[in-house]
SERO-4910 file (N, C-alpha, C, O; in steps of 0.05 Angstrom, whole numbers):
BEGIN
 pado doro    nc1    nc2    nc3   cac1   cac2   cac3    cc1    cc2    cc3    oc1    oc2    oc3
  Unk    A    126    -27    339    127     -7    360    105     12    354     96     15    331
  Unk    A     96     26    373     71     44    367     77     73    368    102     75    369
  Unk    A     71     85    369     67    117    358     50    136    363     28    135    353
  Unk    A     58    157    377     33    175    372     51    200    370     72    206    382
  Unk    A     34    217    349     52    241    346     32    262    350     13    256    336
  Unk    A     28    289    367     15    303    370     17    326    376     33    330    394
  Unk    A      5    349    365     10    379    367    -14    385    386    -31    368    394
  Unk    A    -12    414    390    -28    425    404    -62    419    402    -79    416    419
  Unk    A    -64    418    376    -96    413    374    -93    396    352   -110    402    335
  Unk    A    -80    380    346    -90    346    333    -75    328    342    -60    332    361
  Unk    A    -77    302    327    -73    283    334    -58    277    303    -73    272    285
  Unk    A    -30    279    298    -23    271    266    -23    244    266    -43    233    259
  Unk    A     -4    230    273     -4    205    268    -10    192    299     -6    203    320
  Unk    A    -24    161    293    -33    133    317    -13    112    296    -10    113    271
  Unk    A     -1     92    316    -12     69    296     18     53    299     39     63    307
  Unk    A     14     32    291     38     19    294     65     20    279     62      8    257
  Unk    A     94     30    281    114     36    255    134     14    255    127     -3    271
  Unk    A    157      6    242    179     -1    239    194     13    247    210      1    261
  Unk    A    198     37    245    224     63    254    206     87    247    189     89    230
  Unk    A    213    102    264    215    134    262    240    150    261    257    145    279
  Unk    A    244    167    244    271    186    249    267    215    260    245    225    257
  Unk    A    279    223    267    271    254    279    299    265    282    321    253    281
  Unk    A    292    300    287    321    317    284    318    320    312    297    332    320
  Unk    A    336    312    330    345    306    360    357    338    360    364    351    340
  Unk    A    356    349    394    374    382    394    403    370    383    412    386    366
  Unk    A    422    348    386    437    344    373    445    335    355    468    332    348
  Unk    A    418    330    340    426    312    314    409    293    308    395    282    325
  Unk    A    408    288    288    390    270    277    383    233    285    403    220    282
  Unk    A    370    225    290    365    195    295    340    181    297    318    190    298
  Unk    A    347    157    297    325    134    285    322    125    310    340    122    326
  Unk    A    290    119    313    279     85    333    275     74    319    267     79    297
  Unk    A    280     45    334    272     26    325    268      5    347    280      5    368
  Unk    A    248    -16    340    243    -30    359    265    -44    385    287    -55    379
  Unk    A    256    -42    412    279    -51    427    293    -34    431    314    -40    442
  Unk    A    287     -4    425    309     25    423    309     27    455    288     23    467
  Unk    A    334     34    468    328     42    492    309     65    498    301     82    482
  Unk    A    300     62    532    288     81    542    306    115    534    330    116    540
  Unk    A    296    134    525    295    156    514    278    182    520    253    180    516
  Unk    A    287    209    530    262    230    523    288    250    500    312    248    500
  Unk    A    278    259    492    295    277    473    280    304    471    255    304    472
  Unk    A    291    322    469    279    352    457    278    348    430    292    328    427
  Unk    A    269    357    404    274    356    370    273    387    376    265    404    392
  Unk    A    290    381    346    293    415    334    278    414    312    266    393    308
  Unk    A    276    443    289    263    444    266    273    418    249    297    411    249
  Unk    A    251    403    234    265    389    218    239    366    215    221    365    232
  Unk    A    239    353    201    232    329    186    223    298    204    241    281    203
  Unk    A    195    289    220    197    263    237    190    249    199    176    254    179
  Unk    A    207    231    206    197    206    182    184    175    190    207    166    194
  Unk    A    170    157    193    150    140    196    149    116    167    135    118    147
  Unk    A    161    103    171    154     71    158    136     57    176    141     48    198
  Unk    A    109     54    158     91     35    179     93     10    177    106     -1    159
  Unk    A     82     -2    194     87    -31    198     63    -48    185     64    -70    173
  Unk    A     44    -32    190     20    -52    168     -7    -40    197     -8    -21    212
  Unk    A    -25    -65    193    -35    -55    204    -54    -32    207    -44    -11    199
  Unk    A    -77    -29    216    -85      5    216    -72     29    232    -71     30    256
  Unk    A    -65     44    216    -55     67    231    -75     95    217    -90     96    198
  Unk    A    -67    110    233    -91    136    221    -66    161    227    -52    163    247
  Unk    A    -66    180    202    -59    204    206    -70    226    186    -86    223    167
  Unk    A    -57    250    195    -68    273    184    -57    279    150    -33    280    144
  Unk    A    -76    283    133    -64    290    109    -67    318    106    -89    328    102
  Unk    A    -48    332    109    -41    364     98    -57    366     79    -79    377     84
  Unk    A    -53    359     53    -59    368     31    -89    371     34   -102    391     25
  Unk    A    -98    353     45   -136    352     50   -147    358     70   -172    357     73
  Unk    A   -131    366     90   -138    373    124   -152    352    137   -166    358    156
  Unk    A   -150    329    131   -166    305    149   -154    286    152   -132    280    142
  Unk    A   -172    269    172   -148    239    181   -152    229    161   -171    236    147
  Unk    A   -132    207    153   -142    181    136   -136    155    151   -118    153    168
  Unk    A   -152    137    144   -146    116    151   -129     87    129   -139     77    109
  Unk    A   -108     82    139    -89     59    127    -82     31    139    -83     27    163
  Unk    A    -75     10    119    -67     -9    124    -36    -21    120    -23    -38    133
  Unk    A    -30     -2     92     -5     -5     79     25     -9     92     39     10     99
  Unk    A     30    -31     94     53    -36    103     76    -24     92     73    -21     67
  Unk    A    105    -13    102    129     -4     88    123     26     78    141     38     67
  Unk    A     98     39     82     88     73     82    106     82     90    116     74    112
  Unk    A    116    103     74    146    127     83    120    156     89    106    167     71
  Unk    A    120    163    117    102    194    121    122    202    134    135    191    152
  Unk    A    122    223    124    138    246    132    127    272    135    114    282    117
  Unk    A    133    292    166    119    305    172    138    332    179    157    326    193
  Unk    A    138    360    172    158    375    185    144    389    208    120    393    211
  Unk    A    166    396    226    159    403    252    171    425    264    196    427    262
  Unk    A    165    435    271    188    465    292    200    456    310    218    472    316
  Unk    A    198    434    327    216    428    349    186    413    366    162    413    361
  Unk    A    203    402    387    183    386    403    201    368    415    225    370    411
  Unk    A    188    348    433    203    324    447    185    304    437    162    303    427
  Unk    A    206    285    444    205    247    442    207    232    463    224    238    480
  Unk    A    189    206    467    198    197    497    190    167    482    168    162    471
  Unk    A    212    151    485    216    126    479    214    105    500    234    104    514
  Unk    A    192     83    509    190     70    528    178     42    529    154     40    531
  Unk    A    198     17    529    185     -7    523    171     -3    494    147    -11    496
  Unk    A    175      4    475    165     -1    438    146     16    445    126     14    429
  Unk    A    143     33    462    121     52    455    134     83    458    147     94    475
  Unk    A    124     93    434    139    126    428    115    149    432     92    148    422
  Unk    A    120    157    440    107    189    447    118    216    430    138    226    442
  Unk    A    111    230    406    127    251    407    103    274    408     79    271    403
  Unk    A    113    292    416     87    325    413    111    341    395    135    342    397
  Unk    A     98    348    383    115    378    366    100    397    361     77    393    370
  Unk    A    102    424    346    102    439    355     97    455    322    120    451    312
  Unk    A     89    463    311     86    474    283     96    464    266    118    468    255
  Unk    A     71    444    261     72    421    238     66    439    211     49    457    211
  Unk    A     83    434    187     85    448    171     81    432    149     89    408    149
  Unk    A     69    444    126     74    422     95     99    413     81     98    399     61
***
């Protein structure tokens, strides 16, 4: 399933995953491929990302720049202030909102 996660002025993660988790306004939950159609609000809290292989590209905090990967079974984990999710046919959309270290 594919992915794009995006704040106001970047682009954190592209790329293809296995599951994403995120903190839903009610609670916590996982996609996964085949997940039904979905939009969700997120609250403060933690999106997590197992990739699937493949190139995917995201932002490394620690260095302020994209990197580029291949690594299959990658655990990234990103914290967030809140934002929405929109789940549609294996393709995910999320924007959030003060991406944090």
């Amino acid at each position: 399933m594919n992915i794009s996660i995006l704040t106001p002025d970047k682009e954190v993660f592209s790329g293809t995953v296995i599951s994403v988790k995120v903190s839903g306004a009610l609670g916590e939950f996982q996609v996964l491929k085949g997940h039904a159609p979905i939009v969700s609000s997120l609250g403060k809290g933690t999106v997590t990302l197992v990739t699937a292989g493949g190139e995917y590209r995201y932002y490394d905090q620690d260095s302020s720049s994209i990197i580029t990967g291949t690594e299959k079974d990658k655990t990234l984990a990103f914290q967030i202030a809140g934002g929405f999710i929109e789940v549609l046919n294996n393709e995910v959309s999320l924007l959030a909102r003060g991406l944090k270290k």
